[in-house]
C-alpha positions in Angstrom: -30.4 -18.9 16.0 -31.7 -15.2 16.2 -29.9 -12.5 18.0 -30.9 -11.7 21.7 -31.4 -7.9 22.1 -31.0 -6.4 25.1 -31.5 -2.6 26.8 -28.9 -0.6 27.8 -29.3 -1.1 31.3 -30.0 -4.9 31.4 -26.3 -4.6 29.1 -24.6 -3.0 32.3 -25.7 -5.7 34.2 -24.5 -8.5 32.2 -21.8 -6.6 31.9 -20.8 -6.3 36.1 -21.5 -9.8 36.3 -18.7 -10.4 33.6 -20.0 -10.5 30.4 -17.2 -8.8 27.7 -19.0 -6.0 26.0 -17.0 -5.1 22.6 -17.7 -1.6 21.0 -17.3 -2.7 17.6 -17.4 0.9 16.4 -14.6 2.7 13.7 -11.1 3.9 15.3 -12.4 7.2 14.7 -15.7 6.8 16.4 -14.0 5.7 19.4 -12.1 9.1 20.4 -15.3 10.8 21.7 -15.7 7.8 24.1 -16.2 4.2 25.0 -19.0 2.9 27.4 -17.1 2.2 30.7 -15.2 -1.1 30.2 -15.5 -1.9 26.9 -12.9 -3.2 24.6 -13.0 -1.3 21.2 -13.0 -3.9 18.3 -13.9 -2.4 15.0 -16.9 -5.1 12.9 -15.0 -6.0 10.7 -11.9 -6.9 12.7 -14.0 -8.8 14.8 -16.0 -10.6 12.0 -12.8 -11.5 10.4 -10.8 -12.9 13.7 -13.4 -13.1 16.3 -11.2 -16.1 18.0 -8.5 -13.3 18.6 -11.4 -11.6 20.4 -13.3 -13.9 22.1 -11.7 -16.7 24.0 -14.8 -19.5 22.7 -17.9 -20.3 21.2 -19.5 -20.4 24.7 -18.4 -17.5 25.7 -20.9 -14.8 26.2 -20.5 -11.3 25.1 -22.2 -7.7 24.0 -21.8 -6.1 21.0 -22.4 -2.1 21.4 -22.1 -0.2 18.4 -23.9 3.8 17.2 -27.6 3.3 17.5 -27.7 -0.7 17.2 -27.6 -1.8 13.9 -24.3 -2.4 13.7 -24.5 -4.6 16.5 -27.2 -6.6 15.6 -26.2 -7.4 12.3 -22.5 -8.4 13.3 -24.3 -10.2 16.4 -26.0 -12.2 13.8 -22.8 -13.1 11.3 -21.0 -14.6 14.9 -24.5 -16.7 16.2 -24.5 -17.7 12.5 -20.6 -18.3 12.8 -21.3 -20.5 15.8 -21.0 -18.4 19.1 -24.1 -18.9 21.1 -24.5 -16.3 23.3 -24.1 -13.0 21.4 -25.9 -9.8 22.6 -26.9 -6.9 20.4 -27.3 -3.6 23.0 -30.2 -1.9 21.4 -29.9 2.0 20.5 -26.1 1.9 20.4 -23.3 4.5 22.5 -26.3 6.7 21.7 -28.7 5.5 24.5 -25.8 4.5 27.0 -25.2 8.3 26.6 -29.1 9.0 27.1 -29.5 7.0 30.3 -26.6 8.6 31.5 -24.5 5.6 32.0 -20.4 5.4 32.7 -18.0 6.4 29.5 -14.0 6.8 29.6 -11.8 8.1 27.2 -10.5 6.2 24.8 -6.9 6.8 24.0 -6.0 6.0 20.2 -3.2 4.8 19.0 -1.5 6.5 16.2 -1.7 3.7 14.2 -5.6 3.7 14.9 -5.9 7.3 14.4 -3.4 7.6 11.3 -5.0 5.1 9.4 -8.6 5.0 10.7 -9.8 5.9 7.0 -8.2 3.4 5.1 -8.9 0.5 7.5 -12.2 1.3 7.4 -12.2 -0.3 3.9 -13.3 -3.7 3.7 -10.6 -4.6 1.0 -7.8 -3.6 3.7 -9.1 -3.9 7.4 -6.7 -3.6 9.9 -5.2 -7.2 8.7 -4.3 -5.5 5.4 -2.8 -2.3 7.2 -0.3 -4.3 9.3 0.3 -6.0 6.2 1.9 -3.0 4.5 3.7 -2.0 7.8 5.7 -5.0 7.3 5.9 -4.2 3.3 9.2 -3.3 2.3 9.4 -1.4 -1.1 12.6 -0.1 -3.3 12.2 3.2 -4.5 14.3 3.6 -7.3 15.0 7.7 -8.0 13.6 10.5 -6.1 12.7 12.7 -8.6 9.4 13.5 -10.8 8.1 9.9 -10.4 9.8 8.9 -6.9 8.5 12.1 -5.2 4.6 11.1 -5.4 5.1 7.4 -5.3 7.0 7.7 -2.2 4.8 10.4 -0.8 1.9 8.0 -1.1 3.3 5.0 -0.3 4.7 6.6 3.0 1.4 8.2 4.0 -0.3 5.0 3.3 1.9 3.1 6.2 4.0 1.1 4.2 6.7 -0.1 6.6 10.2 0.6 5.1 10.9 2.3 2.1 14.9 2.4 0.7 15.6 5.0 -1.6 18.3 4.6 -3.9 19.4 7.9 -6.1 22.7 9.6 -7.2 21.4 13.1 -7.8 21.4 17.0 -6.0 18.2 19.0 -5.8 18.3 21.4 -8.5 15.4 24.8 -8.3 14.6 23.2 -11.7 12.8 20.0 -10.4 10.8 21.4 -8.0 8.2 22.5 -10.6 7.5 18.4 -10.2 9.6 17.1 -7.7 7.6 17.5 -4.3 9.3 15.7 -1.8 11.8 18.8 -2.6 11.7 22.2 -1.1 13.5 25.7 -2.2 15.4 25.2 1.0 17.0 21.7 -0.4 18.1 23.0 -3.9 21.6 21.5 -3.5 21.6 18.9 -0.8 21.3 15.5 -2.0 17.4 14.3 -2.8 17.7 11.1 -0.9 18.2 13.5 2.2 15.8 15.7 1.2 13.1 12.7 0.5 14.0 11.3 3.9 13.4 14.8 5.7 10.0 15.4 4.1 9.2 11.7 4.6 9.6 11.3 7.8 7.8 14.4 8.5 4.9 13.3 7.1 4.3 10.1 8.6 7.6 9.5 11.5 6.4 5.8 12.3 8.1 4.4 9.1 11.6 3.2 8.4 13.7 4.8 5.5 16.7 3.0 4.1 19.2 5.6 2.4 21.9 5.0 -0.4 23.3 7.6 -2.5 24.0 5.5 -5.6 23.1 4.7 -9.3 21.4 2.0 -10.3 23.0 -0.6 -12.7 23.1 -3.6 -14.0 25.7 -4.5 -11.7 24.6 -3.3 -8.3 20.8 -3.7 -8.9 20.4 -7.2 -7.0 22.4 -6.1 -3.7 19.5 -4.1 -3.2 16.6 -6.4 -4.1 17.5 -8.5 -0.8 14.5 -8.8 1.8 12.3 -6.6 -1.1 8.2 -7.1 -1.8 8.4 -4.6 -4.5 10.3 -2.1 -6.6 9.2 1.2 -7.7 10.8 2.4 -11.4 11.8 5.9 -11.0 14.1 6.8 -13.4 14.3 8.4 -16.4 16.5 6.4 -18.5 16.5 3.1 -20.6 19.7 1.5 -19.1 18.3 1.7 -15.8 14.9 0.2 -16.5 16.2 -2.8 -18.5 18.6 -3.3 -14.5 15.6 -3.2 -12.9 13.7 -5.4 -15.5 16.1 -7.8 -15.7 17.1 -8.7 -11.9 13.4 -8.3 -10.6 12.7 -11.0 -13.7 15.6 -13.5 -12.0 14.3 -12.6 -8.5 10.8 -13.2 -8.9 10.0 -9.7 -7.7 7.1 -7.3 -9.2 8.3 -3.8 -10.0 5.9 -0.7 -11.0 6.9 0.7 -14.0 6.1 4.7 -15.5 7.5 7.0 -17.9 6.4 10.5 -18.9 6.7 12.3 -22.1 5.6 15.9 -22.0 2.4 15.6 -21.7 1.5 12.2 -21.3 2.8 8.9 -19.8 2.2 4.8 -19.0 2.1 2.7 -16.2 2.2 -0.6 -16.0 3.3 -3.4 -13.2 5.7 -6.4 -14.3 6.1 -9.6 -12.7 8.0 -12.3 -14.2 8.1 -15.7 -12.1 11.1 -17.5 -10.6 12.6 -19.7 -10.7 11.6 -20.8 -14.1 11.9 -17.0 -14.8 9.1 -16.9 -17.2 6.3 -14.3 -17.4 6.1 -10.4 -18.7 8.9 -8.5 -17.9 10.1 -4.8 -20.0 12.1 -6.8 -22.3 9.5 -8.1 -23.6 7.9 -4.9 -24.7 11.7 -3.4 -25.7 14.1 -6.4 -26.9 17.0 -4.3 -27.5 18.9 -1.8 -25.7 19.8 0.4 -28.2 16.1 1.1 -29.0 15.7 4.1 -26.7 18.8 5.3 -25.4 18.5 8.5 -27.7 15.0 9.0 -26.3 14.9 12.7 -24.5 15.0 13.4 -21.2 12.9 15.4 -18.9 15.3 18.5 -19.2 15.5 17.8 -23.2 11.9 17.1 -24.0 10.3 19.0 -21.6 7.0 17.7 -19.0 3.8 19.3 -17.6 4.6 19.8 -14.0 1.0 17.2 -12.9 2.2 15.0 -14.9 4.5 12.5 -13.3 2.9 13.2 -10.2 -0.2 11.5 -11.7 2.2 8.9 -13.1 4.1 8.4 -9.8 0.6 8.4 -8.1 -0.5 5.5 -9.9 2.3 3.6 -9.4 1.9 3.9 -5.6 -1.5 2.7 -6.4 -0.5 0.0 -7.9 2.5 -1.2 -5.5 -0.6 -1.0 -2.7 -3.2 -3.1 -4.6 -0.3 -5.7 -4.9 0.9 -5.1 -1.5 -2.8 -6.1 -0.3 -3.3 -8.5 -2.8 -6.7 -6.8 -3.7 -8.1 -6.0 -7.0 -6.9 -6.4 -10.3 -3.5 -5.3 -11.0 -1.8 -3.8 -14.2 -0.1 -6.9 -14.9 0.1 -7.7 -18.8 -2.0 -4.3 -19.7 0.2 -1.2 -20.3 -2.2 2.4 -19.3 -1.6 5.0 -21.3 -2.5 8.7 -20.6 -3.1 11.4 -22.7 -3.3 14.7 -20.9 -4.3 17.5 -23.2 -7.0 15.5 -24.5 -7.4 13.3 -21.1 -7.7 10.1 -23.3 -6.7 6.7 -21.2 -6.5 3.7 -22.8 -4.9 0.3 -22.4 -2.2 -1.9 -24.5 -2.8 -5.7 -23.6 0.7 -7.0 -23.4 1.7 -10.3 -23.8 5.1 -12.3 -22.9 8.0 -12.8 -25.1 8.9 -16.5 -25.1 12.3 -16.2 -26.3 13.1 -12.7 -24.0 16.6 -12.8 -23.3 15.1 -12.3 -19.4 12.5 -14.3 -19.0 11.4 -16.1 -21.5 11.5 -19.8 -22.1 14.9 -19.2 -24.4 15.8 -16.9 -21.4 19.4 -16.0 -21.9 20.2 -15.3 -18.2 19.2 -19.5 -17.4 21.3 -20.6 -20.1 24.5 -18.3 -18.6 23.5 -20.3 -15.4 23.7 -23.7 -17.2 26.7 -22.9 -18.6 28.4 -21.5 -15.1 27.0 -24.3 -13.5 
């Protein structure tokens, strides 16, 4: 059934008469003003839940959009979709200006205006940004790698964010550590991350605890978690996180830096049968690389787990939104003097201690049981 076009003016009419008209323009587009009634409904929103929008397939209604083709083409995916009386208004906001007919300001909400780029995106919509409102991530250190995961992840409106780290702001980590200021040398980072957090984006929730991680207190803070972000800097730590994220079923974003390089990866062993990839799997024994140097030992480029941390974010959002391929079972590596990047395919373990199909952690079970 093709589209029915219609004028500008012949579009006010139907619309006094009671016909919805929809501006299904970007957040963004709307704050210079709507056409006098109109209910602002981005395309893609609509094309994706037109039912939310439009109360039935009889229903008649006007799509209004920049200069029309927009509206016609979206006009077209519903009439194709079964509504039968859609209207395209020809020459968009941009002839209802012309003629000189009624617009009112639009007031945006801050979740409209904050995130108006990324929701433009077809990948995330506005489906996928309330999705990571309601995402609730464990951010595990706030140092060189928690400070630009966090950052990111909290600009990019994910929900609640609980920060778990033992540590003091020292004037040595803020050559990497930017959630940190001068003003904060001495005052605990999970403080200091909350402060600079919340200033950036005030709408999202920050859980505090000013702990270590361990093996032993690991899993009292996995409860009611999507996903955990590794930023630490040692091995005892890692194989904690590894381990009950493995007997959870819960993916965790993994980095480490070396001077001037570092790897990211994302692990996701299953549960209940607690089989899958997990860091075991790579690193079998805990002795392997507790003598490995630290930041302080070794030394870093200041960028570097900043573009580490970043890509963790980036890969706790793709999983988040369930979009794209994810770094499950490939390990990135990145070489920064010579900016070289290359992948390690990783495969599972089947007798890891964690989660393999020997998996000591279900035969302790068995026994307890």
């Amino acid at each position: 059934m093709p589209v029915k076009p219609v004028s500008v003016s012949e579009a006010l009419q139907l619309q006094r008469s009671g016909v919805l008209l929809l501006d299904i323009r970007e957040p963004d587009e709307w704050t210079a003003g709507i056409a006098e009634g109109a209910r602002p409904v981005s395309r893609d929103e609509l094309e994706k839940n037109a039912c939310r929008h439009i109360s039935g397939f009889d229903q008649p209604v006007l799509l209004l959009c920049a200069g029309g083709k927009r509206s016609e083409a979206c006009a077209q995916a519903l009439t194709d979709a079964g509504y039968k009386t859609v209207f395209s208004v020809q020459g968009g906001i941009q002839s209802w200006l012309a003629a000189g007919l009624p617009i009112q300001a639009h007031q945006a909400s801050d979740f409209d205006l904050r995130y108006s780029r990324q929701m433009v995106l077809p990948q995330i919509g506005r489906e996928g940004q309330e999705k990571l409102s309601r995402a609730r991530v464990l951010l595990v250190g706030a140092g060189g790698l928690g400070s630009p995961a966090g950052f990111y992840l909290a600009a990019a409106g994910v929900g609640h964010l609980c920060i778990v780290d033992d540590d003091t702001v020292d004037i040595s980590n803020l050559q990497r550590q930017i959630l940190h200021k001068n003003d904060n040398v001495g005052e605990l980072k999970i403080n200091s991350a909350k402060s600079t957090l919340n200033a950036l984006n005030p709408s999202i929730s920050i859980e505090l605890h000013n702990d270590k991680i361990t093996s032993s207190n690991i899993r009292k803070y996995l409860n009611n978690i999507d996903l955990v972000i590794d930023g630490t800097d040692n091995f005892k730590a890692r194989y904690a996180i590894s381990d009950a994220c493995a007997e959870a079923g819960i993916p965790w974003a993994y980095g480490a830096v070396y001077r001037f390089e570092g790897q990211v990866s994302l692990f996701h062993a299953s549960s209940p049968e607690q089989r899958g990839l997990c860091y075991r799997c790579l690193f079998p024994e805990v002795d392997s690389g507790l003598d490995a140097p630290n930041c302080s030992e070794a030394g870093v480029l200041g960028v570097a787990p900043g573009i580490i941390g970043v890509l963790q974010a980036t890969e706790a959002l793709k999983f988040l939104l369930g979009i794209c391929q994810p770094l499950i079972g490939r390990l990135l590596h990145i070489h920064l003097l010579d900016m070289h990047f290359h992948e390690t395919k990783l495969t599972p373990d089947p007798e890891c201690a964690a989660c393999g199909s020997y998996s000591a952690v279900v035969s302790t079970k068995k026994k307890k049981g």
